[in-house]
C-alpha positions as CSV (number, residue, x, y, z in Angstrom):
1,X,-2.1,9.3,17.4
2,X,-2.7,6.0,15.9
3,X,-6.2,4.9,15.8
4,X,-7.3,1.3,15.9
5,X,-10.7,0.6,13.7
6,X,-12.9,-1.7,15.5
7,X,-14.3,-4.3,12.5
8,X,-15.4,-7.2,14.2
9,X,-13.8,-10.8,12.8
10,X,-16.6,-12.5,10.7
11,X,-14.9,-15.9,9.7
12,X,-17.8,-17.1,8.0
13,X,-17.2,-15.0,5.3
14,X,-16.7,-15.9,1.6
15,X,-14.7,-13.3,-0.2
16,X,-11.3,-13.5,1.4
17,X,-8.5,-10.8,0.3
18,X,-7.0,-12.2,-3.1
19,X,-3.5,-11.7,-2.2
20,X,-2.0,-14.0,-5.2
21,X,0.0,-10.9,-6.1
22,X,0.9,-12.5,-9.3
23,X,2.8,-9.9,-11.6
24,X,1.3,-11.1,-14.5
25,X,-1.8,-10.2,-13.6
26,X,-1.5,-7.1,-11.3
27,X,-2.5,-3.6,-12.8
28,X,0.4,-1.8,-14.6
29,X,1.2,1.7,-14.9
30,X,2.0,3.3,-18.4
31,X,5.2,2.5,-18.9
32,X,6.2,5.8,-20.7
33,X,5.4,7.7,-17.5
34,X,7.4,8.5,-14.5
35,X,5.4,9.8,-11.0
36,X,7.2,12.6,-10.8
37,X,7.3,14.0,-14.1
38,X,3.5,13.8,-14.9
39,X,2.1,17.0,-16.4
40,X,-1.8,15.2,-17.8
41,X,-5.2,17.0,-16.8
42,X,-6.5,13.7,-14.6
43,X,-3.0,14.0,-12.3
44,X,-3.6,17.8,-11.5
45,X,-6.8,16.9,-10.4
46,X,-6.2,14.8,-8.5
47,X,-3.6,16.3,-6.2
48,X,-5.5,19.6,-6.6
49,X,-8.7,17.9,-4.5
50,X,-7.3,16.0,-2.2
51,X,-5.3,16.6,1.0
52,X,-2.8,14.0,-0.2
53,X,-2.0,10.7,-0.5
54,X,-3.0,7.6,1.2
55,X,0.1,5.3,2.3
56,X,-0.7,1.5,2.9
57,X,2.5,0.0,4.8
58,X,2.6,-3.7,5.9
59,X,4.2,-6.7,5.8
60,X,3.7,-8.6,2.5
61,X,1.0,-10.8,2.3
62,X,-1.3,-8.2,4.5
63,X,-3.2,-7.0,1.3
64,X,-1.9,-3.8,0.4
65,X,-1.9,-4.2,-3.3
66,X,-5.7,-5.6,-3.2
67,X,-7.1,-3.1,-0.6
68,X,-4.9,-0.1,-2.6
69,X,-6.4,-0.9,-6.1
70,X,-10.1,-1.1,-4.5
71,X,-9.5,1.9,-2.3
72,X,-7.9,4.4,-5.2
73,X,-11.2,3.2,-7.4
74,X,-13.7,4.3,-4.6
75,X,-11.8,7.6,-3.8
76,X,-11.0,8.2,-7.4
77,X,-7.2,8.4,-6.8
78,X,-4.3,7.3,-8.5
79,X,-3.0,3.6,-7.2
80,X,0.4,3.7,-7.0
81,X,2.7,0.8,-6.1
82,X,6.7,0.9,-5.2
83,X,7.6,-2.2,-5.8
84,X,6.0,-2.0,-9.6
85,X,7.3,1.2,-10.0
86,X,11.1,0.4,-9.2
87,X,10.8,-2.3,-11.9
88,X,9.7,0.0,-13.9
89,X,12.3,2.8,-13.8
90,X,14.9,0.0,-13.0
91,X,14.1,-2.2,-16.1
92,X,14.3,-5.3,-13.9
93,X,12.1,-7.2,-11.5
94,X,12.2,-7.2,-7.8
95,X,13.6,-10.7,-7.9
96,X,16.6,-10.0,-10.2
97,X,17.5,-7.0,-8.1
98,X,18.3,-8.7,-5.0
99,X,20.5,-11.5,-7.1
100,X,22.6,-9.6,-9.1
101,X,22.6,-5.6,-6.8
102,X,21.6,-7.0,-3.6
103,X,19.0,-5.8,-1.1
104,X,21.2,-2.7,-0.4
105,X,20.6,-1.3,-3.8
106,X,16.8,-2.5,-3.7
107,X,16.3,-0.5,-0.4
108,X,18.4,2.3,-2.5
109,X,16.1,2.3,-4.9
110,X,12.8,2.1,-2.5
111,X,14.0,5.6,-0.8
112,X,14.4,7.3,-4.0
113,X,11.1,6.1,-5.0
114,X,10.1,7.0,-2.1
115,X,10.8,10.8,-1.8
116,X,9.2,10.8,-5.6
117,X,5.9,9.0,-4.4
118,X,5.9,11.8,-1.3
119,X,6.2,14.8,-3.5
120,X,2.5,13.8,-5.1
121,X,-1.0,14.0,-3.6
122,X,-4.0,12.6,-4.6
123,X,-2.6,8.8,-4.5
124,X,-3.0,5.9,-3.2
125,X,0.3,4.1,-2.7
126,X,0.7,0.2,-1.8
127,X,4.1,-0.1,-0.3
128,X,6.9,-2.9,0.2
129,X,7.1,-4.7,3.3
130,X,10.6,-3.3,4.4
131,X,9.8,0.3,3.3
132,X,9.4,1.0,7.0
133,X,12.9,-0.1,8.1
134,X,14.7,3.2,6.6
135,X,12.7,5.6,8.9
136,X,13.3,8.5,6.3
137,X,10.8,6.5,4.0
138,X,8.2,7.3,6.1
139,X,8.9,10.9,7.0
140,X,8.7,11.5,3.4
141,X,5.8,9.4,2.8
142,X,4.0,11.1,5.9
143,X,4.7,15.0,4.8
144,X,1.8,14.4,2.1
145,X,0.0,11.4,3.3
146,X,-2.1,9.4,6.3
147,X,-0.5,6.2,7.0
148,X,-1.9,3.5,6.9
149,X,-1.1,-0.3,8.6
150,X,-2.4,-3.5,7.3
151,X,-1.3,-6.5,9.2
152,X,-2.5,-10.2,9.2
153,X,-2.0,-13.3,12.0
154,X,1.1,-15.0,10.8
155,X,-0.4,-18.0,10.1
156,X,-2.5,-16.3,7.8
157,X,0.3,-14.6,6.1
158,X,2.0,-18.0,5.7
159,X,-0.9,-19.0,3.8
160,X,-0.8,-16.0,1.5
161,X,3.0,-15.9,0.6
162,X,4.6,-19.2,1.7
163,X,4.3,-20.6,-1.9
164,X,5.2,-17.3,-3.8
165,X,8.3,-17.1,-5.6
166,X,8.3,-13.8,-6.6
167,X,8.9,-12.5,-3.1
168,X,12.7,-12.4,-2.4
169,X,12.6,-12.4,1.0
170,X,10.3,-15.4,1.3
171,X,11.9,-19.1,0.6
172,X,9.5,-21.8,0.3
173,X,10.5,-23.8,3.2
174,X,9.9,-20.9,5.5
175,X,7.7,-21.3,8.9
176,X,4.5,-19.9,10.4
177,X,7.4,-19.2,13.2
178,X,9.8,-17.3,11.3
179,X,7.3,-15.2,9.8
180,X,6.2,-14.2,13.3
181,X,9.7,-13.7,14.5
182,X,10.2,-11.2,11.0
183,X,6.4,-9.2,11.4
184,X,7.6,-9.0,15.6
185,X,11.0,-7.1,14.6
186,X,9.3,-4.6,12.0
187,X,6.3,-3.8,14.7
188,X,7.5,-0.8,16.1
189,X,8.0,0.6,12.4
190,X,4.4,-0.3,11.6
191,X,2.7,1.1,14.8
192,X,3.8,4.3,13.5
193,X,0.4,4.7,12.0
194,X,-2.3,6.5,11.7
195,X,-4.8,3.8,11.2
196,X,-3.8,0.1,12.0
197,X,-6.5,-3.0,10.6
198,X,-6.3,-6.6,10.9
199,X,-7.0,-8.1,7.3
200,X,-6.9,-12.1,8.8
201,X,-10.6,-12.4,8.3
202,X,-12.0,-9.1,6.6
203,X,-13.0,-9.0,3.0
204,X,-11.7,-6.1,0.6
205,X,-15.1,-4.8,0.5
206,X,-15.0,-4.5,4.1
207,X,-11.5,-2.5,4.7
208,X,-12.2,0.1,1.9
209,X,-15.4,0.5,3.4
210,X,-13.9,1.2,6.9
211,X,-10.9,3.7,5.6
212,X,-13.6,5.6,3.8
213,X,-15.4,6.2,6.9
214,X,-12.6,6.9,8.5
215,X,-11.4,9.6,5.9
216,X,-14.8,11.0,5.7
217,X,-14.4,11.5,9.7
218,X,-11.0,13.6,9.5
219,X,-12.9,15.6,6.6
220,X,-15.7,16.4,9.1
221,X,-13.4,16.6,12.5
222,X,-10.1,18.6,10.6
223,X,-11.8,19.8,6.8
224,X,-9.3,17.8,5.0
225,X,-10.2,16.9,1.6
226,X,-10.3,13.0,0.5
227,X,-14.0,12.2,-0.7
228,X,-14.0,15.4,-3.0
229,X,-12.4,13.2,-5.7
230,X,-14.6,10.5,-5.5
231,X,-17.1,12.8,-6.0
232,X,-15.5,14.5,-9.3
233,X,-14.6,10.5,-10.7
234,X,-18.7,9.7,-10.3
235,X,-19.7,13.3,-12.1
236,X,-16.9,12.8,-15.1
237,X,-18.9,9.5,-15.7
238,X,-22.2,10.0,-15.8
């Protein structure tokens, strides 16, 4: 059953989510790597202590890629993202894709990456915004992992992508309206989840800090196993 987090609206706050999502400066994975094929030490530790993965879905501009990297650093998972990894395997961006294949191939691509990401545990996977239309994504992505919804007030997303060319199925001239219209249509994919939060006016800080509690509840309630790897990260240094 989905469960809403209460985390009251603070709009005084300072640090706002840094969704820029600029590719030139977002962490990359090794590119001589594939997900599926790892064999080091770190990965079988990681799937080895935890109950599995933790799936942020969402539409873009909600924060998934900034509340993924800070979340996999305080659990001391693996951060994972699909759209970075189908570059990668692909050999071309996200961008070039839907101009030369179209989005059919892209969303192609997404389930296969998809059913790869869902094999592994022990991850922390950010997620494209139109993952959730192919309803197969998700079962895969849920047979080894809590989902988890980020979503924003549509003005806010506006202010977060509107500008951002990188995004293929954002155009500059788009409207706080159409956005609405797009996030209204792809609700009943994202309310699918097992944990939904409103990033609008939360901090990073304040998100990671709420999905830890909340994963350090089912570990009490159900004996999963999600803070065990946190745990191992802090001993390994020091």
């Amino acid at each position: 059953m989905q469960e809403r987090l209460n985390i009251q609206e603070r709009p005084d706050i300072q640090e706002r989510l840094d969704i820029q999502e600029q590719p030139g400066v977002q962490e990359q994975l090794d590119t001589q790597e594939r997900p599926d094929m790892q064999e080091q030490p770190e990965l079988q530790k990681q799937q080895e202590c935890s109950s599995g993965n933790v799936v942020l879905i969402g539409f873009m501009g909600t924060g998934k890629s900034s509340v993924g990297r800070r979340l996999a650093a305080r659990l001391g998972f693996r951060y994972l993202d699909t759209d970075q990894e189908i570059e990668r395997v692909t050999g071309m961006s996200i961008v070039e894709i839907f101009t030369h294949h179209g989005e059919a191939r892209f969303r192609a691509e997404e389930h296969e990456m998809a059913k790869t990401l869902g094999a592994l545990r022990g991850q922390v996977v950010a997620t494209g915004g139109g993952i959730v239309l192919n309803p197969d994504n998700l079962t895969v992505l849920r047979e080894q992992g809590l989902i988890i919804a980020l979503t924003a007030r549509p003005d806010v997303v506006w202010q977060r992508v509107a500008h951002r060319t990188h995004r293929p199925l954002i155009n500059q001239s788009i409207t706080v309206e159409e956005i609405a219209a797009m996030m209204e249509r792809r609700m009943p994919y994202y309310q699918s989840a097992d944990v939904t939060i409103d990033t609008s006016d939360k901090t990073v800080r304040e998100i990671v800090d709420q999905l830890v509690d909340y994963l350090r509840r089912r570990e009490a309630e159900r004996g999963e196993r999600w803070l065990i790897c946190q745990t191992l990260a802090v001993e390994k240094g020091g």
